[in-house]
KEDREN-650147 format. One record per residue (C-alpha): x, y, z; residue number from 0; residue in one letter. Coordinates in pm, 1 decimal. Layout:
REM residues N
+----------+----------+----------+-----+--------+
|        x |        y |        z | num | residu |
+----------+----------+----------+-----+--------+
|        X |        Y |        Z | NUM |      A |
...
+----------+----------+----------+-----+--------+
REM end
This chain:
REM residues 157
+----------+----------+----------+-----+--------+
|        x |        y |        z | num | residu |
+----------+----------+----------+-----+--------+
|  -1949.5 |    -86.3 |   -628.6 |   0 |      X |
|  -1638.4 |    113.0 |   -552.6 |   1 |      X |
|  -1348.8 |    -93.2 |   -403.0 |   2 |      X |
|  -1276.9 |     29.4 |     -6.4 |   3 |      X |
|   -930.3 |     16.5 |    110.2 |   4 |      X |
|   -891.0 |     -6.4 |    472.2 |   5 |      X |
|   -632.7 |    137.6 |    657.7 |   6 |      X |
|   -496.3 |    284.2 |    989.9 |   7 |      X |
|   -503.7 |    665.2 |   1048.9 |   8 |      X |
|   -160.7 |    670.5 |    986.7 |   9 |      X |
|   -124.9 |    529.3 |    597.1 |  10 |      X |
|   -425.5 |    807.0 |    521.3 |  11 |      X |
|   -274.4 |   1080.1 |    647.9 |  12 |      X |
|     60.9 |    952.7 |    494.4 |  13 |      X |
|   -137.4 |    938.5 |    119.0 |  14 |      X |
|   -267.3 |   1244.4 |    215.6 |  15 |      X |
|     34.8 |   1408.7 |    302.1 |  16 |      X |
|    207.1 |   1280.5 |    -35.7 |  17 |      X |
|   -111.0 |   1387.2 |   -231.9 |  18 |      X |
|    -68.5 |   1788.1 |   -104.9 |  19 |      X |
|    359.9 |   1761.1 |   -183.1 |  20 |      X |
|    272.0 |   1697.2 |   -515.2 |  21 |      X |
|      2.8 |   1901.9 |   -591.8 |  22 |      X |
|    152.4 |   2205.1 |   -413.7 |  23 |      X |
|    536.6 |   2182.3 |   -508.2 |  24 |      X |
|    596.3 |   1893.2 |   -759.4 |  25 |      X |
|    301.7 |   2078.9 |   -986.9 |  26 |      X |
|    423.7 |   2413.5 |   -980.6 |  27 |      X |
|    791.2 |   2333.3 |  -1042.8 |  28 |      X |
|    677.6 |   2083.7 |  -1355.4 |  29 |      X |
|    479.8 |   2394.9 |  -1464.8 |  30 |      X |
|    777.9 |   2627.5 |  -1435.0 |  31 |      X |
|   1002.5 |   2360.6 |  -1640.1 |  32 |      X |
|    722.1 |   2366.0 |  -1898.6 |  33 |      X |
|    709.2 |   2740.7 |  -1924.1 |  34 |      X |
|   1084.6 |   2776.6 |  -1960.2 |  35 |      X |
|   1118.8 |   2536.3 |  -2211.6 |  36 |      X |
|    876.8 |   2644.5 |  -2393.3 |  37 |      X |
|   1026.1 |   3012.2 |  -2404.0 |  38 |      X |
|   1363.6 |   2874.3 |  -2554.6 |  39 |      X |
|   1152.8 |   2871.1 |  -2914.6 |  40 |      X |
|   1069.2 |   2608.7 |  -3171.6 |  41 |      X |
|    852.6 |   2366.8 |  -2952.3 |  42 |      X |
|    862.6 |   2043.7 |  -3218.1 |  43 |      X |
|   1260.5 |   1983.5 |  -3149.9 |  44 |      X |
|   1258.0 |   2116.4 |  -2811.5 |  45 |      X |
|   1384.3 |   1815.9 |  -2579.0 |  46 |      X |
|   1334.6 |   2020.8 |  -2271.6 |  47 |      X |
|    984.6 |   2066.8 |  -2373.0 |  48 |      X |
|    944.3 |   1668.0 |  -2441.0 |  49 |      X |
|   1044.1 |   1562.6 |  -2107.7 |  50 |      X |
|    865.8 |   1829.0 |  -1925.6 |  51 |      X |
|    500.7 |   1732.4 |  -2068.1 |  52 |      X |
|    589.7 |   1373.0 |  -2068.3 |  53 |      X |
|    697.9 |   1411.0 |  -1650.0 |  54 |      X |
|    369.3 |   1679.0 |  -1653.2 |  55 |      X |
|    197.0 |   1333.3 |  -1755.9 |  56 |      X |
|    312.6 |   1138.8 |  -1522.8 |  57 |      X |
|    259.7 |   1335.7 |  -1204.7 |  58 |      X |
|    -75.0 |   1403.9 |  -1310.8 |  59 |      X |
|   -158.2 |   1026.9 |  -1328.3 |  60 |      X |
|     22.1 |    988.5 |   -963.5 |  61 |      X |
|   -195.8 |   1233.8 |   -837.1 |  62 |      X |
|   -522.4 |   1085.1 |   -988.5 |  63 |      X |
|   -445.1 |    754.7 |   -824.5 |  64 |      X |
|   -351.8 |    882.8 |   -491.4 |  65 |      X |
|   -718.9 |   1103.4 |   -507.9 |  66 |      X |
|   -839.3 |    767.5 |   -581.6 |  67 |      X |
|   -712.0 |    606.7 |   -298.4 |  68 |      X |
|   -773.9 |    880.0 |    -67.4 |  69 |      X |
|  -1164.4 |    915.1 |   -155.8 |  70 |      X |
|  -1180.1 |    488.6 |   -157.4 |  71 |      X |
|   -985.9 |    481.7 |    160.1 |  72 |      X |
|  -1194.0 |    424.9 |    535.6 |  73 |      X |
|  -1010.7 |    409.5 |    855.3 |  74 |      X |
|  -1060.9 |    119.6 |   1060.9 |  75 |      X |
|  -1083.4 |    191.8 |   1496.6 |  76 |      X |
|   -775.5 |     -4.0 |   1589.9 |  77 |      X |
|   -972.2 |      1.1 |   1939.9 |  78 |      X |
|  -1220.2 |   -205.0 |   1799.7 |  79 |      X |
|  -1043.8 |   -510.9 |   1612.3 |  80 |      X |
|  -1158.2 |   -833.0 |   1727.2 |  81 |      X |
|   -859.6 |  -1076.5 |   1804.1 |  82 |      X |
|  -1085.8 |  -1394.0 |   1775.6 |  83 |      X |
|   -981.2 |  -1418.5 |   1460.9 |  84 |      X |
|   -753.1 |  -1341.8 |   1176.1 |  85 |      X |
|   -864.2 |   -983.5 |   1054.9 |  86 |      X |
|   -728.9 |   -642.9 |    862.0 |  87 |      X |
|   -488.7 |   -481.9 |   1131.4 |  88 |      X |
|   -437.4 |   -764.3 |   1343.4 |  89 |      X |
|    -81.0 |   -861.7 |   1437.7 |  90 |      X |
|    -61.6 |  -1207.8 |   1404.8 |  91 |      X |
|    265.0 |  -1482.6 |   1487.2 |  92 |      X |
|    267.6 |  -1760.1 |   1316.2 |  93 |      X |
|    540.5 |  -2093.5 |   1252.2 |  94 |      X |
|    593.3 |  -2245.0 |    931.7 |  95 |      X |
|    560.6 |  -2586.1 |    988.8 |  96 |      X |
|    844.6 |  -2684.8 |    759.5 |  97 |      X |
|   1144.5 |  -2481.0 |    944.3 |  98 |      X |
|    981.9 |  -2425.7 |   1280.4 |  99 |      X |
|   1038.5 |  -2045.9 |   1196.0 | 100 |      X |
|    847.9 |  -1786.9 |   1388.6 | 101 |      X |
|    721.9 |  -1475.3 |   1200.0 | 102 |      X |
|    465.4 |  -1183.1 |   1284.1 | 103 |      X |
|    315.6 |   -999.5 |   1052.8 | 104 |      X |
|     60.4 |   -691.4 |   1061.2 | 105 |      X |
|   -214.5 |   -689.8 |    763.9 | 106 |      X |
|   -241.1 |   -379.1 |    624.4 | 107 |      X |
|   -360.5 |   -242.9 |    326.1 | 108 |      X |
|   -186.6 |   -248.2 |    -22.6 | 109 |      X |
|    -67.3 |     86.9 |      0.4 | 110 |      X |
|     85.1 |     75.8 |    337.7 | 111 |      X |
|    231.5 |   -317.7 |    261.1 | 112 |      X |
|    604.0 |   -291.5 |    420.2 | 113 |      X |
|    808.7 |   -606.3 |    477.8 | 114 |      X |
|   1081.2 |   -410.6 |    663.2 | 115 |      X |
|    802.3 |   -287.0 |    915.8 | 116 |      X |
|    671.6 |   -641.5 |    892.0 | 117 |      X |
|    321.5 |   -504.3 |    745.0 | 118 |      X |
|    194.0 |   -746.3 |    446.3 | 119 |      X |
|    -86.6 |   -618.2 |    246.8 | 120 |      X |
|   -406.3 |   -851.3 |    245.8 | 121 |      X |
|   -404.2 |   -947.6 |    -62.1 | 122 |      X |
|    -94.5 |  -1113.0 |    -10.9 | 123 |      X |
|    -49.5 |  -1468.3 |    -27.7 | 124 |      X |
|    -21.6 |  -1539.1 |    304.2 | 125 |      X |
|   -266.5 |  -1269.8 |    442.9 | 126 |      X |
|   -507.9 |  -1442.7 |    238.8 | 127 |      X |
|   -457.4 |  -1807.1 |    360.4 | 128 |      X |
|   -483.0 |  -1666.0 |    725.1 | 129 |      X |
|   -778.8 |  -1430.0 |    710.6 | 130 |      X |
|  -1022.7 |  -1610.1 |    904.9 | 131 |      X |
|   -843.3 |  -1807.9 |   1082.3 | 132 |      X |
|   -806.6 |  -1859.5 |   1461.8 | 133 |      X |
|   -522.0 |  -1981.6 |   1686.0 | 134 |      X |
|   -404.6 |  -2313.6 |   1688.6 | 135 |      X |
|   -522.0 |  -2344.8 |   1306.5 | 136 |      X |
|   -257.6 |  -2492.3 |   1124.4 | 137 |      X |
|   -325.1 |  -2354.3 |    709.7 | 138 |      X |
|   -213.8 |  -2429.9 |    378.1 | 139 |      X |
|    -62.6 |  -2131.9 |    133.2 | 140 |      X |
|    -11.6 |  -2130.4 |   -171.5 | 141 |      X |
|    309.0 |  -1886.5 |   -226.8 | 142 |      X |
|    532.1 |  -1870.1 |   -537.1 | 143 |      X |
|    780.2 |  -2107.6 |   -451.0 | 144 |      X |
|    490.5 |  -2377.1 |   -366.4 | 145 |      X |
|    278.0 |  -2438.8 |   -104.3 | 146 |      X |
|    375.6 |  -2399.3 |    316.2 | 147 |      X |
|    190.7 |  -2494.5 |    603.0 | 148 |      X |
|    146.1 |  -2228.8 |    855.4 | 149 |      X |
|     14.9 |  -2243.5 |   1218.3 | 150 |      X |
|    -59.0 |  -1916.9 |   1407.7 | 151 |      X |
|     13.0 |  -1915.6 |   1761.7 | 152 |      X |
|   -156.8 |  -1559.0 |   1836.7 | 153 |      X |
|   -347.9 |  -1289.1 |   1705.6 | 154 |      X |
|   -290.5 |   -966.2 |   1844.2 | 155 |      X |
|   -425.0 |   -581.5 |   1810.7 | 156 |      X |
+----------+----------+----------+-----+--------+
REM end
């Protein structure tokens, strides 16, 4: 069975925004490089050439993954997240027990994961311990620098 990745509205047309940039300019111009390179002659010491099939390479594998993601990807009605418990999209505040510090997080998918934004991905550490989870439950995670006990004070859409 094929692997869904949840996400809002916004990440999907995000990927799918990125997807048409490179398959509409980034293509095209790697193309162009290609064909110039290859009219300046002898292709077997041609660095120009190299570079240009080895970044030709590349994109193409960027843009498999992103179709990838795209066709895997569902959108999730943000209208319809339940706050009884700890879910995909939820905005959730919780303490670490350890240094009384206060954090709130948003789970999102992998591909829209942004600690500046405070959006963790679910497969993250901590996502994972609270998934589940209601208020007032105090958990144990397992992160890299050992484990931390978290409580969450409130779930929210």
């Amino acid at each position: 069975m094929a692997e869904v990745n949840y996400m809002t509205e916004e990440g999907l047309q995000r990927l799918r925004n990125e997807l048409e940039q490179l398959r509409t300019v980034e293509r095209p111009s790697i193309s162009k490089q290609i064909a110039e390179a290859r009219d300046k002659g002898d292709l077997s010491e041609n660095a120009e050439y190299s570079a240009a099939k080895e970044a030709q390479g590349m994109l193409e594998m960027k843009i498999s993954k992103l179709e990838d993601l795209v066709a895997k990807s569902r959108i999730i009605d943000e209208s319809r997240i339940d706050t009884s418990v700890v879910r995909i999209l939820n905005r959730v505040r919780i303490k670490n027990m350890s240094n009384s510090m206060v954090n709130e997080y948003q789970l999102v998918s992998e591909s829209e994961a942004n600690m500046k934004q405070g959006k963790i991905a679910v497969n993250s550490p901590i996502a994972q311990g609270i998934i589940g989870k209601k208020v007032g439950d105090v958990v144990q995670v397992k992160v890299p620098s050992g484990t931390v006990f978290f409580e969450i004070l409130e779930i929210l859409i």
